[in-house]
TORDRENBA-879948 format. One record per residue: x, y, z of N, C-alpha, C in turn. Coordinates in steps of 0.05 Angstrom, whole numbers, plus 5000, padded with zeros to 4 digits. Layout:
XYZXYZXYZ
...
//
This chain:
501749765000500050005000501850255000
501350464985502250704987501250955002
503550995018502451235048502051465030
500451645038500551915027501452085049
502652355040503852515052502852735051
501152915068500953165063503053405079
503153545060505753775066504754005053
505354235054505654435058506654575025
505354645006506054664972504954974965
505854984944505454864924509654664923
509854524902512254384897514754624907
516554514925519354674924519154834949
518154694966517154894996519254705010
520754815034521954655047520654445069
517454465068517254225077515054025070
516854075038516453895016519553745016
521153835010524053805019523353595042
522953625062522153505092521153175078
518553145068517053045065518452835045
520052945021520852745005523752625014
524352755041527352645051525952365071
523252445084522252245096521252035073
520552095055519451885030521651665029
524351825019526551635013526951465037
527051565068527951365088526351145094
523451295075521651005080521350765060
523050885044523950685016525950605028
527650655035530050455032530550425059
529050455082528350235105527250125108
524750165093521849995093520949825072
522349975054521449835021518049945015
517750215035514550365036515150555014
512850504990512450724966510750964987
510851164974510251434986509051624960
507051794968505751954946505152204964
507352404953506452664970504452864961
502952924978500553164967500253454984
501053644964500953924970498254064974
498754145006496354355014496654585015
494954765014495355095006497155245035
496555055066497155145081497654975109
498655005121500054815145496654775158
495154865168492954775185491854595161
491454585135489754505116491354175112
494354195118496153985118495453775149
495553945163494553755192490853655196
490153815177486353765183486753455156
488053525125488053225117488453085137
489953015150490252755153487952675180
486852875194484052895215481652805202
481552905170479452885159479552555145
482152395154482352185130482552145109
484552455096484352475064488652355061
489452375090491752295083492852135103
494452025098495351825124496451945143
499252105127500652295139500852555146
502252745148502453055151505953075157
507553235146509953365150509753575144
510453685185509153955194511554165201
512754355193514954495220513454545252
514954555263515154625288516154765301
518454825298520354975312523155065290
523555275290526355445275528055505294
530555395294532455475299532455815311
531655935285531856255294528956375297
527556355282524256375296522756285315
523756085328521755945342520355815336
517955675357515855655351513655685329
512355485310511755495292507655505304
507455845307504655835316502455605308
501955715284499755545272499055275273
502755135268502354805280501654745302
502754945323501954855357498954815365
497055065345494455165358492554905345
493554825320492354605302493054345312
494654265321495154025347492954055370
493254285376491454325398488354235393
487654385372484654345367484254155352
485753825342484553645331485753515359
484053375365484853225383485352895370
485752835351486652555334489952625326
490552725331493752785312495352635338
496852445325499952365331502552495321
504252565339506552515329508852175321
508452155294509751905291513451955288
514552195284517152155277517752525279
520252525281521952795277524052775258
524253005246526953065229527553305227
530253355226530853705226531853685199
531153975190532353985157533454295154
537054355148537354515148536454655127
536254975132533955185114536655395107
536755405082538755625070536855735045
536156015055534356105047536156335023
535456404996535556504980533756764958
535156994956532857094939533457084914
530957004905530256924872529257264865
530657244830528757404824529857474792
527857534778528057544755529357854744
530458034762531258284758534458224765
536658374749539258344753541958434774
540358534787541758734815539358814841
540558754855539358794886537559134884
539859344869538359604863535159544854
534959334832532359364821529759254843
531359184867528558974878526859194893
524159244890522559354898520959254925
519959004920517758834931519358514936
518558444962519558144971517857934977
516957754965515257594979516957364981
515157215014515357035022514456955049
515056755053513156595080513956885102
512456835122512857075148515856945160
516256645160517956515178521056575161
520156555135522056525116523356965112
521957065127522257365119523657445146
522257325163524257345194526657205199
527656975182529956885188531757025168
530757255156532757425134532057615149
531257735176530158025172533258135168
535258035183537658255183539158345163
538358115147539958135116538658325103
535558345104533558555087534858885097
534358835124535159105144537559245126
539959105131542459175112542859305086
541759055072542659125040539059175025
536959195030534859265030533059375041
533259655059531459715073529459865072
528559875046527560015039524359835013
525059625008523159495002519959415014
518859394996516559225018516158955016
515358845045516058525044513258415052
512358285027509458215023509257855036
507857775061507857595062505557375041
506957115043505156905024504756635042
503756525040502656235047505056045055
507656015030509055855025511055975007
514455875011515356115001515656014966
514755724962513655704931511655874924
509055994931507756204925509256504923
510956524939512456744927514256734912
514856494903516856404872514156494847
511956434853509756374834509656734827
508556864859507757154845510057354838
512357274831513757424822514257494794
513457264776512857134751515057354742
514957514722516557594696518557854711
516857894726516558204759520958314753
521758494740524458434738524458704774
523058834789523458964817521958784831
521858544826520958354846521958164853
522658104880524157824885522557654908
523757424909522657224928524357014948
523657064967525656944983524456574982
527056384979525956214974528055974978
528155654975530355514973531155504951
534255454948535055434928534255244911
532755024909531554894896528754904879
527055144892525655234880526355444848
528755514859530755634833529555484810
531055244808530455024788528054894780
526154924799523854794786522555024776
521655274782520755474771522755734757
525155554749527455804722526756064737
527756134754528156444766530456364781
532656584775534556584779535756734802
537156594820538456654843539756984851
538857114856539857354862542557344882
542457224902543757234930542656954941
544656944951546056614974546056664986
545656495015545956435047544956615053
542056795047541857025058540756985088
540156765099540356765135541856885149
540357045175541357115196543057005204
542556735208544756755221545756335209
547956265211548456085185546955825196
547055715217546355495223543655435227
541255505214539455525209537055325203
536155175219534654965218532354925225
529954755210527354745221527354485237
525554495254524154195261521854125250
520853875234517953715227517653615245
516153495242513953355257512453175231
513052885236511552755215509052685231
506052705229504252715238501652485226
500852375250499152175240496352095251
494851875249492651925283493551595296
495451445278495851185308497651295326
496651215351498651355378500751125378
503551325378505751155388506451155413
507550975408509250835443512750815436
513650775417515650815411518251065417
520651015412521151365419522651395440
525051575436526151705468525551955472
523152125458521252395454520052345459
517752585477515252525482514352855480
511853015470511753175482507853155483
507253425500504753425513504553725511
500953865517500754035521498354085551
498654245556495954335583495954605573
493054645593492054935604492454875635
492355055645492755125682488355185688
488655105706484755235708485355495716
487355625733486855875735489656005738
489956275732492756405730493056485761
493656315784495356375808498156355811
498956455823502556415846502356155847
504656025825505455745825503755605813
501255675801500855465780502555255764
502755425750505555265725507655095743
508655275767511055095776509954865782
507354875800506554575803506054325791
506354415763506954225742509054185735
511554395736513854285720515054155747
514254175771515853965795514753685788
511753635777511453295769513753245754
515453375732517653335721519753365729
519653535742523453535765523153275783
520953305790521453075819522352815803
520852715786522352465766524352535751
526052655754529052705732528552795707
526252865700525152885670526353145659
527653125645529353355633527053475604
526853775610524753815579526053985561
527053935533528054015520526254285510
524254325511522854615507520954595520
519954855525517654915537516355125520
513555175516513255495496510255525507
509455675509506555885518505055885490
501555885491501255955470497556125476
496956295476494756335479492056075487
490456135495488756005497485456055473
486256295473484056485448481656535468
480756475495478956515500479756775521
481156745533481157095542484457175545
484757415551487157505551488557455579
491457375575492757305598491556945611
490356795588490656495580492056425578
493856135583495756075563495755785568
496555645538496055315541500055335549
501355155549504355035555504254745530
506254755520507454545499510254535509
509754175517511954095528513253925511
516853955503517953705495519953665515
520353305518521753175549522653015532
524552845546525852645540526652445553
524852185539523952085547521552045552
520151895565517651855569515051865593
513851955602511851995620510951735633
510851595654507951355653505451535666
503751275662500751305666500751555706
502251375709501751525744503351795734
504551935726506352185716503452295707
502652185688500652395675497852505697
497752275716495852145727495852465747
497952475757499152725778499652855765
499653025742500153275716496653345721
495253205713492553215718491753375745
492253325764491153445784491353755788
493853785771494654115763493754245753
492354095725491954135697489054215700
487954385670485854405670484754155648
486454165623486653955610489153845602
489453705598492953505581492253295555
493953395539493953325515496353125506
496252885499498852825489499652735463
500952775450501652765424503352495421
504852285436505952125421508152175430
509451785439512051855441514051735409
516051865409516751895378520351975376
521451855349524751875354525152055340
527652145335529052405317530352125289
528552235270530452175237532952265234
534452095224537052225219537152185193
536752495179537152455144539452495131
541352555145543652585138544052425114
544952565086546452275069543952265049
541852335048539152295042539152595029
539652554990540352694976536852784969
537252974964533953044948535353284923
533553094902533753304871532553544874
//
């Protein structure tokens, strides 16, 4: 049988990149065919596979230099079927395309919001004076730039080649070491894994709320590789907690998280891909 993949498109998005580096590891560990399918937008990528239109989802999560990847956190939150089945980090060396011959001519910048903030310093510098139009995906801002010779697009260098617009500027990242985290996303719950992460709300904003949860984790040795806040949407000065630990929770851990909690969510325990070596055209 062949898994489908939903990701994040149109073709030449980096986590399409993501998606077909996971394809290959599932070929040539699994001998698993793979068929990836492009959604207009990361919540539309995580609701396929809620809705049963895909098996999969390869989602970012977290940037190196951005953070926190809002949209995926809030869309975990509100399907309550999503697994995390797997992780992989994929470094991001972001590029502006553009069909005009000198940096003088660029007027207008499109590209993702994530993809515009991990260049803001480079824009600041040698462009500060442009306007920087966000898009969906930073293949949509390869798309609206079309013939545009004061238009460019911030984008991977691989999108270069599949849509003939030519590289203006290299490595334009802040800063060089530059990397996303996925999240390959599914609805069977794993047990697998030396990752685990979870989310809560607190029932009410008192003195030591929160701490009384992160001591269920100190008191067991549980070390958490992030922690991040995210609104709740229902009033101001809410906030849910997204936890990643390492390692794993048992039933009595969660059992006593609970008593803190207003609700707890868990996503799956799950390993880090190593794609290293794992060429993509």
């Amino acid at each position: 049988m062949t898994i489908s993949i939903a990701h994040l498109g149109p073709k030449g998005t980096n986590a399409e990149t993501a998606a077909l580096a996971y394809a290959k590891w599932l070929w040539q560990e699994k001998g698993q065919e793979s068929v990836l399918c492009p959604c207009p937008s990361i919540a539309q990528t995580l609701q396929a596979v809620a809705k049963g239109e895909t098996e999969l989802a390869m989602v970012p999560v977290e940037n190196s230099t951005e953070g926190g990847v809002a949209i995926t956190l809030d869309t975990l939150w509100e399907l309550d079927k999503l697994q995390i089945q797997q992780e992989l980090v994929l470094p991001i060396s972001n590029t502006l395309l553009s069909h005009g011959k000198s940096l003088q001519e660029i007027k207008t910048i499109y590209s993702h919001p994530q993809a515009l903030a991990q260049c803001q310093k480079w824009l600041e510098l040698r462009l500060p004076s442009v306007q920087l139009i966000p898009t969906n995906s930073t293949t949509e801002a390869v798309q609206q730039i079309s013939q545009n010779l004061n238009a460019g697009a911030i984008a991977a260098p691989r999108a270069s080649k599949l849509y003939n617009v030519p590289i203006l500027a290299e490595n334009i990242n802040d800063y060089p070491d530059n990397c996303t985290r996925f999240w390959v996303v599914g609805l069977t719950p794993t047990t697998e894994g030396d990752r685990m992460s979870l989310a809560y709300s607190i029932p009410a904003n008192l003195p030591g709320a929160l701490m009384k949860t992160l001591q269920v984790f100190a008191q067991r040795n549980i070390n958490l590789s992030r922690i991040e806040s995210r609104p709740t949407k229902r009033s101001l000065g809410e906030y849910l907690f997204f936890i990643d630990l390492e390692g794993r929770m048992t039933q009595e851990a969660l059992s006593e998280l609970s008593n803190y909690t207003e609700v707890v969510k868990t996503f799956g325990s799950y390993s880090i891909l190593p794609i290293q070596g794992i060429a993509i055209d």
